[in-house]
C-alpha positions as CSV (number, residue, x, y, z in Angstrom):
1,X,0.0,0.0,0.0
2,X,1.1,3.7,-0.8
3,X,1.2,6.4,1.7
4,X,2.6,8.6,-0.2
5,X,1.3,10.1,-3.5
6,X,1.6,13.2,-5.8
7,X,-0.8,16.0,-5.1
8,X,-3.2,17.1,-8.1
9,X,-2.3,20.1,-9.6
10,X,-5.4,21.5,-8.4
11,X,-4.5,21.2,-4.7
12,X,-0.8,22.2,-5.4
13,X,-2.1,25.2,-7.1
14,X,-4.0,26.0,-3.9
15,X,-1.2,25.2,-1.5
16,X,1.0,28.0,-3.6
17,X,-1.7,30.4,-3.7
18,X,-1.4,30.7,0.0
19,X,2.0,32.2,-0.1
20,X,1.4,34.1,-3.3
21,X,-1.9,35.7,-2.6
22,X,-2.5,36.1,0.9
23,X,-5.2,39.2,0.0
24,X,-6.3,41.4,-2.8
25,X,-3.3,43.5,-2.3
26,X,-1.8,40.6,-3.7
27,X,-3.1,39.8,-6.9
28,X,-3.2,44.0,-7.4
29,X,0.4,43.9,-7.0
30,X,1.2,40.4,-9.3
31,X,-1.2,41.9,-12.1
32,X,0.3,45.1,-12.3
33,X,3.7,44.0,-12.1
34,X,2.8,41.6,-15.2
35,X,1.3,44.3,-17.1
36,X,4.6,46.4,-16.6
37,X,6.7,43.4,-18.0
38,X,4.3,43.3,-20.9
39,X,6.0,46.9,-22.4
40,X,2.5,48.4,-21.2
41,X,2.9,52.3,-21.0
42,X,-1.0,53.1,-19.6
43,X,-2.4,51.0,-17.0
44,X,-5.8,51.0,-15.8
45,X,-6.6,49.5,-12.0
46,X,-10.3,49.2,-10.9
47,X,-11.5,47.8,-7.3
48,X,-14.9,46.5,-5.7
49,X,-15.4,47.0,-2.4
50,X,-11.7,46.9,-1.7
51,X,-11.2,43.9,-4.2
52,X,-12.6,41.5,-2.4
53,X,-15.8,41.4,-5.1
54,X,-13.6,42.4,-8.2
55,X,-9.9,42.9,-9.7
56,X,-10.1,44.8,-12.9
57,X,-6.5,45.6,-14.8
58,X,-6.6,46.7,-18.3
59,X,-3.1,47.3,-20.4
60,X,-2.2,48.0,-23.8
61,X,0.6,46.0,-23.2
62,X,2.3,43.3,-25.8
63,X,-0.9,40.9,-25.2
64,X,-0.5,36.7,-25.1
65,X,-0.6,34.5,-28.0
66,X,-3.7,32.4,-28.4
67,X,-1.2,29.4,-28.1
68,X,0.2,30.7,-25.1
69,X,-3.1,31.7,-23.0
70,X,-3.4,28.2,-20.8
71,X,-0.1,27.3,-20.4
72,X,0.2,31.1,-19.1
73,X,-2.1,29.8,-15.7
74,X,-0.1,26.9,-15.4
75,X,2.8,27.0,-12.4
76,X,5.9,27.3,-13.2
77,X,5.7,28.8,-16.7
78,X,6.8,32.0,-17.8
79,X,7.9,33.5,-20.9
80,X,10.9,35.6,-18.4
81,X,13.7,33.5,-17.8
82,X,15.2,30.1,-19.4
83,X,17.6,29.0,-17.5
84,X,18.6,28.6,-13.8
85,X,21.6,31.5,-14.6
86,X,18.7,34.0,-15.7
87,X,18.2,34.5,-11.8
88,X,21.6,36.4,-11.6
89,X,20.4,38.6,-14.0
90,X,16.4,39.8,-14.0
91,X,15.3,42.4,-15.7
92,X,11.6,41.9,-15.3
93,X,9.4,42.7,-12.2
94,X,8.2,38.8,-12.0
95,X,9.9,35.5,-13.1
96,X,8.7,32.4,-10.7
97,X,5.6,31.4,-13.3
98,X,3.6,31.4,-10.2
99,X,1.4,34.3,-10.2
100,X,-1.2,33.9,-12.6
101,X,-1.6,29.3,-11.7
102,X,-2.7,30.9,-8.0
103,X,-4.8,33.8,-8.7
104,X,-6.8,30.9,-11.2
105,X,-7.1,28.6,-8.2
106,X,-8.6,30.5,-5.6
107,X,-11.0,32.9,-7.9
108,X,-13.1,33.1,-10.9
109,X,-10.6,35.0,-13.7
110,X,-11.6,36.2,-16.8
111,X,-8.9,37.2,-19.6
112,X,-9.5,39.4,-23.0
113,X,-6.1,39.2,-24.8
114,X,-4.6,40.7,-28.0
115,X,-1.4,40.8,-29.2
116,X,-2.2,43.0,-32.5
117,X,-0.3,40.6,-34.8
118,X,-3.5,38.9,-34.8
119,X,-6.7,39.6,-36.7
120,X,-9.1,39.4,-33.6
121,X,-8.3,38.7,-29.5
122,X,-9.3,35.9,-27.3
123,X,-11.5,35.6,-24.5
124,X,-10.7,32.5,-21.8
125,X,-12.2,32.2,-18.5
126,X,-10.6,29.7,-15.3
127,X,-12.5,29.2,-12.1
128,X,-10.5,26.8,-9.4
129,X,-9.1,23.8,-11.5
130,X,-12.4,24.0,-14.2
131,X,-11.5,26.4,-17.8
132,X,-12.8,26.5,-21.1
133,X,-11.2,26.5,-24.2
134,X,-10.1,30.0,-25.4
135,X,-12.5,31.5,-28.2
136,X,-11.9,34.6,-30.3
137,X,-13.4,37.8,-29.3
138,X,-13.0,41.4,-30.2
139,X,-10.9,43.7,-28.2
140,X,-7.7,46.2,-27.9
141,X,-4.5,45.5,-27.8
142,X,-3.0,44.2,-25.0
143,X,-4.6,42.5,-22.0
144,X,-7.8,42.9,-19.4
145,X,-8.0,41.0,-16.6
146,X,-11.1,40.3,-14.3
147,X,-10.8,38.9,-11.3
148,X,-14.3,38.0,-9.0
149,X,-14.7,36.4,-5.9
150,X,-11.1,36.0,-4.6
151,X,-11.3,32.5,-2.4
152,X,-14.5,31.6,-3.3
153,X,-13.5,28.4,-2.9
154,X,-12.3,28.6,0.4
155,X,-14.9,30.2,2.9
156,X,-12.4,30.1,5.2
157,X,-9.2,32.3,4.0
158,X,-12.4,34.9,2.9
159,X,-13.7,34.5,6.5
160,X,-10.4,36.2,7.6
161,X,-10.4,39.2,4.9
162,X,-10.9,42.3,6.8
163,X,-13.4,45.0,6.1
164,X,-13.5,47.0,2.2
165,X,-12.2,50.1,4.0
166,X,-8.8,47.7,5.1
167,X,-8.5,45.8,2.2
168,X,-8.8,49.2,0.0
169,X,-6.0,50.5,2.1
170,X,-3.6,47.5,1.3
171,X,-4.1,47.7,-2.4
172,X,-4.4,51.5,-2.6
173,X,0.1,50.8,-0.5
174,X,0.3,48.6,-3.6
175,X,-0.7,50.5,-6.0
176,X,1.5,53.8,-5.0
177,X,4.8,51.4,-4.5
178,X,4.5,50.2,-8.1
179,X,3.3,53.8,-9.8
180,X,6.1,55.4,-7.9
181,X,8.4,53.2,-9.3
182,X,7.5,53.7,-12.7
183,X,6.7,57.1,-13.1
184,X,7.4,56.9,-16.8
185,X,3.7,54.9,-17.3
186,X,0.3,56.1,-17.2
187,X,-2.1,54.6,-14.5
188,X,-5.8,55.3,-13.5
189,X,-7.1,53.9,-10.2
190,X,-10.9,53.8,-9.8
191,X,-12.6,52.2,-6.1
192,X,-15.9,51.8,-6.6
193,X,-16.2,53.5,-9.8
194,X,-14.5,56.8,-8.2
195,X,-11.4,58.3,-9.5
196,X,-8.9,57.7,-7.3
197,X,-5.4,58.4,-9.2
198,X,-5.4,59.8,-12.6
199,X,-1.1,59.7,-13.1
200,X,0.4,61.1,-16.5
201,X,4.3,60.2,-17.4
202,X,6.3,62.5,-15.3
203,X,9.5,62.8,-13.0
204,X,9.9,61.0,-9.9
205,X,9.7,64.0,-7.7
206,X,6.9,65.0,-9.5
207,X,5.2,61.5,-9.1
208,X,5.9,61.7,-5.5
209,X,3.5,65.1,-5.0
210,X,0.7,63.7,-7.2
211,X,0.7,60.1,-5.2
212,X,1.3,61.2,-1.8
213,X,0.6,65.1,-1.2
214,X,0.9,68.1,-3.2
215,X,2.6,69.9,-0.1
216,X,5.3,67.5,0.2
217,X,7.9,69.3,-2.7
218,X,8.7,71.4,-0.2
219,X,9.9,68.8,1.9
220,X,12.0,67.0,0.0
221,X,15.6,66.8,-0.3
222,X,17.5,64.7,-3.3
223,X,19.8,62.2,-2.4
224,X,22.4,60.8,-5.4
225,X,25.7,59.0,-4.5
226,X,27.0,56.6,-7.4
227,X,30.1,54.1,-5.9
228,X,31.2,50.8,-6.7
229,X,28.5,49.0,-5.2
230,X,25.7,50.8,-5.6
231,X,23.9,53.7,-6.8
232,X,21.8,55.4,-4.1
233,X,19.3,58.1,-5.6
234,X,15.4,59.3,-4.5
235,X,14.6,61.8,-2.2
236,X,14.9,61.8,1.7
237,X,11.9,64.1,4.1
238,X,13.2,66.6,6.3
239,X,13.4,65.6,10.1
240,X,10.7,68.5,10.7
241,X,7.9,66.4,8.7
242,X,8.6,63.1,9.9
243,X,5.6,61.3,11.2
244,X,5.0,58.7,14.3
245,X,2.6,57.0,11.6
246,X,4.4,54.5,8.8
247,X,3.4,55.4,5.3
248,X,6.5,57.6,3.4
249,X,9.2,54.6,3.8
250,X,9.7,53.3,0.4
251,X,12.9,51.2,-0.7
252,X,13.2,49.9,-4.2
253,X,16.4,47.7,-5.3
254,X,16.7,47.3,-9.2
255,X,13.2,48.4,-10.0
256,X,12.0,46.1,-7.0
257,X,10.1,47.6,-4.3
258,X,11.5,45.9,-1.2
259,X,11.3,46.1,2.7
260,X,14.2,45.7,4.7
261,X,14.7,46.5,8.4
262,X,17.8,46.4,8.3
263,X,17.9,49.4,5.8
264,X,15.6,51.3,7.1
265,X,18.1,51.6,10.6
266,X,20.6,52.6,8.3
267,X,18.4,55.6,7.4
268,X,16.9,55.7,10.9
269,X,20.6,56.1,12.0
270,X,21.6,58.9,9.8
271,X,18.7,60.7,11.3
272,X,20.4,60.6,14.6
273,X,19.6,63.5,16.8
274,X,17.3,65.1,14.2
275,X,13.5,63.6,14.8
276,X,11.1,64.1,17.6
277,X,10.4,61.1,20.2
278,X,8.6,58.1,18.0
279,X,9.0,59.7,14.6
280,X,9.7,57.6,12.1
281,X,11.2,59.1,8.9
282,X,10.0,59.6,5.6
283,X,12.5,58.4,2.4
284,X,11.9,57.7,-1.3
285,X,15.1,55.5,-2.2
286,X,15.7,53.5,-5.0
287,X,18.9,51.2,-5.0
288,X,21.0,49.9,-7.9
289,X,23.4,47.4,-7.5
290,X,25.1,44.7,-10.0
291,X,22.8,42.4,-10.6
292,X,25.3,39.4,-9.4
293,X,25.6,41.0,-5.9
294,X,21.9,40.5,-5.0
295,X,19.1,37.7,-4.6
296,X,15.7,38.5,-5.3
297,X,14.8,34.5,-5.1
298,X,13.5,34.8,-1.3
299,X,10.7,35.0,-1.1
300,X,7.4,34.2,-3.0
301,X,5.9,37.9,-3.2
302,X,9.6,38.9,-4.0
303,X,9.4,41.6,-1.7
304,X,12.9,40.6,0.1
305,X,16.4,41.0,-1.2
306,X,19.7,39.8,0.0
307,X,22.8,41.5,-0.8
308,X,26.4,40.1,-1.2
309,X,27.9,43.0,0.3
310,X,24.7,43.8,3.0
311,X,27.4,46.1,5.4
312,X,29.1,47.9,2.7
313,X,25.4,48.6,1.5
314,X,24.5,49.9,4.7
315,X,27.1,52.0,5.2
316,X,26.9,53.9,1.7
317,X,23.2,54.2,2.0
318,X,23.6,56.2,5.6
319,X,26.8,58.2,4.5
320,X,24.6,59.1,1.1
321,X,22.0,60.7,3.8
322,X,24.2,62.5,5.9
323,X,25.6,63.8,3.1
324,X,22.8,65.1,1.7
325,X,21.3,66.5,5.4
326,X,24.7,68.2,5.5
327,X,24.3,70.0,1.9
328,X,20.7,71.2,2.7
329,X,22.1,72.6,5.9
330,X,20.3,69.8,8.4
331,X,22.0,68.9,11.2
332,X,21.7,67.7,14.9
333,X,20.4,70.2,17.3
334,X,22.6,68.4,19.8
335,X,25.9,69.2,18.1
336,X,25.4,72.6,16.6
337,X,23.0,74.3,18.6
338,X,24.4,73.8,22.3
339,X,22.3,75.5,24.9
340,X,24.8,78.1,26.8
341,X,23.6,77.6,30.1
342,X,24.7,73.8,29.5
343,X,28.2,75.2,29.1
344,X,30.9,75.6,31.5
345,X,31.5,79.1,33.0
346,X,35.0,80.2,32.0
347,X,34.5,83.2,34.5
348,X,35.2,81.0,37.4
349,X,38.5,79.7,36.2
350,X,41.6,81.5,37.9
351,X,44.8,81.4,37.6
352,X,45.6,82.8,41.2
353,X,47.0,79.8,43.9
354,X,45.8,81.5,46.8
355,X,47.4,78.8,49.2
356,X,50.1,76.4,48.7
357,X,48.6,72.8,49.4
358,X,50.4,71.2,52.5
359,X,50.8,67.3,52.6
360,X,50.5,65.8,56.4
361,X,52.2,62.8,57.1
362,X,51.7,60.2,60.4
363,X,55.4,59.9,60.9
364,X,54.4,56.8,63.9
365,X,51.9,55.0,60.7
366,X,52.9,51.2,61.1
367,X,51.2,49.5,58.8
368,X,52.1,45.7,60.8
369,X,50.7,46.7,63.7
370,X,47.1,45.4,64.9
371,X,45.6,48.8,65.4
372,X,46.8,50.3,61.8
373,X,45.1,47.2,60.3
374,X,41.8,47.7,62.0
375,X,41.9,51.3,60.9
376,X,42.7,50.5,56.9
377,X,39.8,48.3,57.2
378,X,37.6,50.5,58.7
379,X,38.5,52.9,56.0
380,X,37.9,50.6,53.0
381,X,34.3,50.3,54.3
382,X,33.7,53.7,54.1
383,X,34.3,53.2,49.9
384,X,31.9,50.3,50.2
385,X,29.4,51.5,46.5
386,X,25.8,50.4,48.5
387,X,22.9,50.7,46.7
388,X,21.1,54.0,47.7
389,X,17.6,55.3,47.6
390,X,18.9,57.6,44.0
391,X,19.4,54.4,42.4
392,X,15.1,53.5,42.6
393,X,13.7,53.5,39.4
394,X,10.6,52.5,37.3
395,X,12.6,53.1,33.7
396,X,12.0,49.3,33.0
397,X,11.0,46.8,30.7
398,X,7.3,45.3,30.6
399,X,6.3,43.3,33.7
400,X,6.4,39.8,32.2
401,X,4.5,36.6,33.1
402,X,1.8,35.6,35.9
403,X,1.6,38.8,38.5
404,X,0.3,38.5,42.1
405,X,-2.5,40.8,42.1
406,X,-1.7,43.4,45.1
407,X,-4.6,45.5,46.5
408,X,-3.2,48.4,48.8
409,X,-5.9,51.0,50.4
410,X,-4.1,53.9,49.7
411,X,-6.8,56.2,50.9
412,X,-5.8,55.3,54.5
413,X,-2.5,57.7,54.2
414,X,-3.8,60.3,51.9
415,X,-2.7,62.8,54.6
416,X,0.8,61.5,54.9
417,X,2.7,61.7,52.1
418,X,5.1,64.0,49.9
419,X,6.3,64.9,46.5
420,X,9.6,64.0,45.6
421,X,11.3,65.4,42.8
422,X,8.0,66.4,41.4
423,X,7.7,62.7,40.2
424,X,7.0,60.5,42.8
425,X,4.2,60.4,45.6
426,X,5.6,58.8,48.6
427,X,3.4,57.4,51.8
428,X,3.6,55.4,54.6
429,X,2.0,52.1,55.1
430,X,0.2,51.0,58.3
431,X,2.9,48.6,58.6
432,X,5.3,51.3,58.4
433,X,6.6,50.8,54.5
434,X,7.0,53.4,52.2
435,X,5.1,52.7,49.1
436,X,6.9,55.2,46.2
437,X,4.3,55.8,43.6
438,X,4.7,56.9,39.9
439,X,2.2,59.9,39.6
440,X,2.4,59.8,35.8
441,X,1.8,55.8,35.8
442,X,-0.8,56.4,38.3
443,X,-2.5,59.0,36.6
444,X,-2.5,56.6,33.1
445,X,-4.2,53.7,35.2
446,X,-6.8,56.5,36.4
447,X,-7.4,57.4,33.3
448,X,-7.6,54.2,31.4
449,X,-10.0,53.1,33.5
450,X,-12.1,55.8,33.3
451,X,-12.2,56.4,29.7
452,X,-12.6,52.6,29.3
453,X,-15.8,52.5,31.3
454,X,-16.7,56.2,29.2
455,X,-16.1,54.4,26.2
456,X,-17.7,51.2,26.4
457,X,-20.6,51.9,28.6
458,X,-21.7,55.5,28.7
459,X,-21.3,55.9,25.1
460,X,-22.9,59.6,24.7
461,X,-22.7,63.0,25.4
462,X,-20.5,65.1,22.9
463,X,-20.3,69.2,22.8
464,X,-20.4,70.6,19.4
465,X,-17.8,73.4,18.9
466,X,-18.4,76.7,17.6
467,X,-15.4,77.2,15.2
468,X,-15.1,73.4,13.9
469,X,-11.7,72.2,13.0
470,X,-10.4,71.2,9.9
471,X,-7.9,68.7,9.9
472,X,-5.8,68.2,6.5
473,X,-4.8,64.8,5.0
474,X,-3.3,63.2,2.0
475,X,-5.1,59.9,0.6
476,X,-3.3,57.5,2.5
477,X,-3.7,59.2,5.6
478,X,-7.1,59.8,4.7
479,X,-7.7,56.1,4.0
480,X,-6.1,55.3,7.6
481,X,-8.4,57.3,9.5
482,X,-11.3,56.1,7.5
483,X,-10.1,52.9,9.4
484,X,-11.2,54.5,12.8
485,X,-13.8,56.7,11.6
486,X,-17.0,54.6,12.5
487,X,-15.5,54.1,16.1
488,X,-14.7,57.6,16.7
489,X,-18.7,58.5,15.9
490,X,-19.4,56.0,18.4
491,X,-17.2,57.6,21.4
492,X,-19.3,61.1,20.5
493,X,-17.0,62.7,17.5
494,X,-19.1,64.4,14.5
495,X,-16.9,64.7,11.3
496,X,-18.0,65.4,8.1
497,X,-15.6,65.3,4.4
498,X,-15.4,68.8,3.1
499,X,-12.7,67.0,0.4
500,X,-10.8,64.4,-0.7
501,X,-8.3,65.8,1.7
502,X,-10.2,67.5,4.6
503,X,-12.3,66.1,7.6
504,X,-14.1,68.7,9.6
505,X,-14.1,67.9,13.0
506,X,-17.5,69.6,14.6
507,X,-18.0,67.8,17.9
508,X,-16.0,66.3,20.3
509,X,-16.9,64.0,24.0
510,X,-17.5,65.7,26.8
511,X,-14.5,64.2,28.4
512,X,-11.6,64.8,25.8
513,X,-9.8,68.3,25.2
514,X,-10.4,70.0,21.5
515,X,-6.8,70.7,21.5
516,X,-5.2,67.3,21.2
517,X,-8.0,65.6,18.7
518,X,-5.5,65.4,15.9
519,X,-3.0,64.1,17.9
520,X,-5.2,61.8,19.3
521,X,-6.1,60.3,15.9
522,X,-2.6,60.2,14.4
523,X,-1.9,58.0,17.8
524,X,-4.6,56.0,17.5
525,X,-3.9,55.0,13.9
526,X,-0.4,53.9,14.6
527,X,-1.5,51.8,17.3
528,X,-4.2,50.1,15.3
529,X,-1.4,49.8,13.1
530,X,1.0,48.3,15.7
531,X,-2.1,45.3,16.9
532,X,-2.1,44.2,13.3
533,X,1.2,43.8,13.1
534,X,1.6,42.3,16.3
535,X,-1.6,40.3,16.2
536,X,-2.4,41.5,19.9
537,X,-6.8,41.2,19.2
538,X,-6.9,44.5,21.2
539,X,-10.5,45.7,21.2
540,X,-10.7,49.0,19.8
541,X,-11.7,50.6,22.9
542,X,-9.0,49.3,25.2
543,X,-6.8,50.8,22.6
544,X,-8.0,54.4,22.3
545,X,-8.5,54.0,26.1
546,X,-4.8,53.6,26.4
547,X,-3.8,56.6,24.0
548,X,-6.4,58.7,25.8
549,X,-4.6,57.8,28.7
550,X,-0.7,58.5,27.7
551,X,-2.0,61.9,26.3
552,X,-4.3,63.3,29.4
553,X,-1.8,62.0,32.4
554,X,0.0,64.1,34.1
555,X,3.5,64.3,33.4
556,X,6.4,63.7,35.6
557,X,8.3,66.3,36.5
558,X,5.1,68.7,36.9
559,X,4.2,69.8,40.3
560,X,1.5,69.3,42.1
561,X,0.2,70.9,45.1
562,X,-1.3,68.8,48.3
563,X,-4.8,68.2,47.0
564,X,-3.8,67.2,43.6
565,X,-1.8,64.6,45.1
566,X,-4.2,63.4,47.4
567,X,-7.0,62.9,44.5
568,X,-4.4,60.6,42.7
569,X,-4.3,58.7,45.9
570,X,-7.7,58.3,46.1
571,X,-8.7,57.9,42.8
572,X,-6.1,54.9,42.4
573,X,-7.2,53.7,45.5
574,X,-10.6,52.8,43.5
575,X,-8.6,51.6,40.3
576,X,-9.6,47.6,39.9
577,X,-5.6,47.2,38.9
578,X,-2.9,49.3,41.1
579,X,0.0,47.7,41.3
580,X,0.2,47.9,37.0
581,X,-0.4,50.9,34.6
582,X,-2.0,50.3,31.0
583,X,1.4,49.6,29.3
584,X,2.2,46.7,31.9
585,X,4.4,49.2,33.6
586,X,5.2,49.5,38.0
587,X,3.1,52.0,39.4
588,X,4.8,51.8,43.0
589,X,6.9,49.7,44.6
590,X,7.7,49.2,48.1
591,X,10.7,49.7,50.5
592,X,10.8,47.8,54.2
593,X,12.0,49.5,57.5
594,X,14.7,46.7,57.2
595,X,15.5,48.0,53.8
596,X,16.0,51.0,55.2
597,X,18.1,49.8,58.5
598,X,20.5,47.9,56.2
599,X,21.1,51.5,54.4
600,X,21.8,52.8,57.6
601,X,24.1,50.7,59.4
């Protein structure tokens, strides 16, 4: 009996679809990159309901012989490379013969194909492993492609699609990678039958404005250094406009968009000393390097490179950027811009020896005898480096692991405690411990909690304002807080579109200040951002609960006077959690009177 036995190319084709085509980004991204290797020079995208209903690409492109058409949605065949050596030297966008054999297996495809040198063009549809022959038909040069129902034939990969509004935003990052890339071609992007991108041959930099904001010229600066190993050119945002948000980091190698942490710290450390706390920045780069010294064959979605030379590459790329900083008159606040009172005052310095320093010696010191021995001793202790109370901190890592939950009534010593260094609330057990509390951890767990109960079961109350705000975006920006949109109506906001690039904000809760909305938003769409990635599940309320939180809490450092302090002791005091703040962080910890005897004696 046989155990083992070859898989139908049916189930092969679906096995491979799941690393090729994990969503409709996917097949955007494959069908556009096959309509560029085609020698297409206008390329029209169309979308339903973020792809997941229908993929439409149409290209005037070179077209597929009628010969050619099924052996095209077979795997492994492709008219791009030959021979195993070809892989050392690509030219084209794809060449694994993969693409098309997927996107057949897991939706319902339709092709309309003319090559020109033919007197009519051919229509051929493929649903899963069923097809019919191709039959002539009449249509333009070059190729349309319909795709329907992506995984219509597996409930369950469509079960974990996300909504239109997420799957829109994947293939709208898609579709900007590749049109920034080739700025020389023509593209029209329509979602829903509305005009999305309408992108005429032009310059990179001009490319740039039209795909990601018209404002942005102004904050560019050109990068270009040409060495042995590679060619670095693009364009590089200024530290002012850098952004805690993802969504201006793009990286292509040989015509390849690719992502690469370890490239992006080679920019990230060039921008040392120039961006805010959390700001990531914002780069247009496009690498060229011999074709020999780098692997595109790494991946399936070919969206990973490995270079030969990876630390010489790293080291041009963030010398290329400091260079260019440096010409555009950018540098490090830290090196060129030293605060004066930070400097030492020459004033003091004197030359004048007002007193000649005199050297006593113990002419009857004998270092044998029993008492001189206790006495070196006695001094070496006094060098003893113990741990003092300047060395408590709550600068730490997450608490890991199982906790014991700890429930302290604090409200028993509300009226004895003090401040300490305007960041820390100290009191006095009835046990006599000092419990040293973190006001601005304390203040985040009051908060939370709060807004979490606001949230998620007062649901109401908003204040309309009188001068609404308008709050400015570009598309992708725009398409991120769509993302959030429906949530933030629930929590009381009001917004309504005045354009494709304005949201007018005319109501806000009762509980949250007007002045930090924007801020608020940009926060809570890079922590959405950050749970995908992750795969934490957060609900969205726990996470806007927690930005709320790190945005409303009282810093430390700021001081407080007696009755301030004494409301956040009470108000933790009725916290369900006190011993943890919303980030998993210490909110106090405790120190014993034998603690405090062993610093003593």
């Amino acid at each position: 009996m046989y155990l083992i036995k070859p898989l139908s190319s049916h189930v092969a084709n679906q096995i491979a679809a799941g690393e090729v085509v994990q969503r409709p980004s996917s097949v955007v991204k494959e069908l556009l990159e096959n309509a560029i290797d085609s020698g297409a020079d206008v390329i029209e995208l169309r979308l339903k309901k973020g792809g997941k209903q229908e993929i439409h690409i149409v290209d005037n492109g070179s077209g597929i012989y009628a010969e050619d058409i099924e052996l095209a949605f077979t795997r492994h065949a492709t008219s791009k490379i030959q021979k195993a050596e070809d892989l050392f030297k690509l030219t084209t966008n794809g060449f694994r013969g993969e693409a098309l054999a997927s996107i057949a297996a897991i939706s319902e495809v339709e092709l309309r194909t003319n090559t020109n040198s033919e007197p009519s063009g051919y229509l051929f549809r493929i649903a899963g492993n069923e097809s019919d022959k191709p039959v002539e038909c009449v249509c333009k040069k070059g190729s349309s492609l319909r795709i329907k129902n992506l995984f219509f034939n597996i409930p369950a990969r469509r079960n974990f699609l996300k909504s239109d509004q997420v799957e829109y935003k994947h293939c709208l990052e898609e579709f900007t990678r590749i049109a920034l890339l080739h700025a020389e071609i023509s593209f029209k992007f329509f979602h829903n039958d509305q005009l999305i991108f309408d992108l005429q041959p032009e310059n990179r930099r001009g490319r740039i404005q039209h795909l990601i904001s018209k404002k942005i010229n102004a904050q560019l600066i050109p990068i270009q250094e040409v060495t042995d190993a590679v060619e670095v050119d693009g364009f590089i945002v200024k530290p002012e406009f850098a952004k805690k948000t993802r969504g201006q980091q793009y990286f292509f190698v040989n015509n390849r968009f690719t992502r690469s942490p370890y490239l992006h710290k080679a920019v990230v450390d060039a921008f040392e000393g120039l961006l805010l706390r959390e700001s990531i920045p914002g780069y247009f780069i496009e690498l060229r390097v011999p074709s020999d010294k780098v692997d595109v064959n790494i991946h399936p979605t070919k969206s990973e490179v490995k270079f030969e030379e990876n630390h010489l590459i790293f080291t041009y790329l963030k010398t290329a950027i400091k260079h260019a900083l440096g010409q555009y008159g950018v540098h490090s606040s830290l090196e060129f811009d030293l605060d004066p009172n930070l400097l030492p005052s020459y004033k003091t310095i004197t030359t004048d020896v007002k007193e000649t320093p005199q050297i006593k010696v113990n002419s009857n010191f004998n270092p044998f005898s029993k008492a001189s021995t206790t006495e070196i001793k006695a001094n070496r202790e006094l060098y003893v480096q113990e741990e003092s109370f300047s060395s408590i901190s709550f600068v730490e890592d997450e608490v890991q692991g199982e906790l014991a939950y700890e429930k302290v009534n604090f409200e028993l010593y509300t009226d004895q405690h003090l401040h300490w260094s305007n960041k820390y609330i100290v009191v006095v057990d009835g046990n006599g411990e000092l419990l040293v509390i973190d006001q601005y951890r304390a203040h985040q767990r009051i908060i939370y909690e709060s807004m979490l109960k606001k949230i998620t079961l007062e649901k109401g109350g908003s204040q309309s304002l009188l001068f609404p705000v308008v709050i400015k975006y570009d598309i992708h920006d725009l398409t991120r807080f769509k993302e959030i949109e429906g949530h933030l109506i629930e929590m009381g906001f009001v917004f309504e579109t005045k354009s494709d690039h304005e949201i007018e904000l005319q109501s806000v809760p009762n509980f949250y200040p007007i002045a930090k909305c924007e801020v608020l938003f940009e926060d809570l769409i890079k922590a959405l951002e950050e749970n995908d990635e992750q795969n934490a599940q957060l609900s969205f309320a726990d996470i806007t609960a927690k930005t709320i939180s790190k945005h409303m809490a009282i810093r430390g450092g700021e001081s407080l006077n007696f009755e301030a302090r004494k409301k956040i002791i009470t108000d933790l005091n009725q916290c369900k959690e006190q011993l943890l703040s919303p980030f998993n962080k210490k909110i106090y910890i405790r120190i014993s009177q034998n603690e405090i005897s062993k610093k003593m004696f």
